[in-house]
Structures are given as C-alpha cells and as structure tokens.
C-alpha positions in Angstrom: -46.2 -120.7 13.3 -46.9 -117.1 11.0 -43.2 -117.3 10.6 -43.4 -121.3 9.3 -46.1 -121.0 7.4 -45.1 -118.2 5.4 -42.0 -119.5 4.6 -38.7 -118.7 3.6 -37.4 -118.4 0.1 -35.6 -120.8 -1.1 -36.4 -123.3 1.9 -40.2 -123.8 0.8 -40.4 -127.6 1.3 -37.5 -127.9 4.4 -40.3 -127.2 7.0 -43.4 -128.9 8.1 -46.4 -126.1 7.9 -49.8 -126.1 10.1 -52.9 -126.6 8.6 -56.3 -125.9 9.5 -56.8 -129.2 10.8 -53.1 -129.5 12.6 -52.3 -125.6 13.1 -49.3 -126.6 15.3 -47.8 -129.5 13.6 -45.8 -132.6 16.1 -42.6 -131.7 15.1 -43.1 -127.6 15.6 -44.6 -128.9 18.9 -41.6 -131.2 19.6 -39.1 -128.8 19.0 -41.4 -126.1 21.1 -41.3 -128.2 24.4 -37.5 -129.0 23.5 -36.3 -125.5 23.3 -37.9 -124.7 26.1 -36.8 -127.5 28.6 -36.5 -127.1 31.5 -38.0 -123.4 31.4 -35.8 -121.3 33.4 -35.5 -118.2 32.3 -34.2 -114.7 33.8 -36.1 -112.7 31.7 -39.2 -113.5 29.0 -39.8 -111.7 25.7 -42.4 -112.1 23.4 -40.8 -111.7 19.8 -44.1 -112.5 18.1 -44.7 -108.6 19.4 -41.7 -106.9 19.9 -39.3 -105.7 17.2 -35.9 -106.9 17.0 -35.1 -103.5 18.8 -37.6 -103.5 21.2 -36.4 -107.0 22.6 -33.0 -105.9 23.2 -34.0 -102.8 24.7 -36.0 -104.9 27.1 -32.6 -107.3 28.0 -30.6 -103.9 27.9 -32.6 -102.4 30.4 -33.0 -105.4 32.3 -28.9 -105.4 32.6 -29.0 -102.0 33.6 -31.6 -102.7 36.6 -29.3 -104.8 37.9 -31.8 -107.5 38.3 -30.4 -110.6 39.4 -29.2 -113.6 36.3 -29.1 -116.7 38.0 -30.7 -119.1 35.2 -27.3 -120.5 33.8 -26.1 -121.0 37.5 -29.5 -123.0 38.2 -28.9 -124.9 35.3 -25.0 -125.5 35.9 -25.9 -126.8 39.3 -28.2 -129.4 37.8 -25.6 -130.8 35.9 -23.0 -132.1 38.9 
C-alpha cells in the first residue's frame, strides 16, 4: 500500500489509495487474495524489505541449493 499511495507519475488518479479510515481499500484487498490464490509457493520473499537484488539473490541461491520446485506441478495437477 506505501507503493499505492505514493503514486506513480502520470497514473495519479488510475488507482484507488488507503485512507486512514480504509488503509487497505476492497479492490487492493481483492486483487491481494486474487494474486495470491491458491497460495502455493516454492519460495516467499518479502519485497516490501528486500531490494530488487536482494530478492533475486534469494531465488538464485535457492536454485543453486537444489531445493525442490514443485509449485507449478501442484498446480498443473489440479487442473486435469
């Protein structure tokens, strides 16, 4: 929402903004819970506190561990 409500130039009026009575407005939340269905993930990063290079450090060296991917599977297997 810092992102939102700062606002872009040139965009100023495209997006719904919190307030302090409605800090998360219904369709930020909308989109929020849409985004973010059905919540399978390999890997979480929080980009409200990592740079740009941070967060792909974190997926690079995620990659290199080896750790196992299986999110897209899970979700391919849902759809037949």
């Amino acid at each position: 929402m810092e992102r939102r409500n700062a606002g872009q130039t040139g965009r100023e009026d495209q997006y719904v903004r919190g307030t302090p009575d409605d800090p998360y407005p219904l369709p930020a939340r909308r989109w929020q819970e849409a985004v973010h269905r059905p919540g399978l993930y390999d890997l979480q990063i929080d980009t409200s506190i990592l740079s740009p290079e941070q967060a792909a450090a974190t997926i690079r060296a995620h990659l290199d561990a080896g750790e196992p991917c299986t999110a897209l599977q899970q979700l391919a297997s849902r759809r037949r």
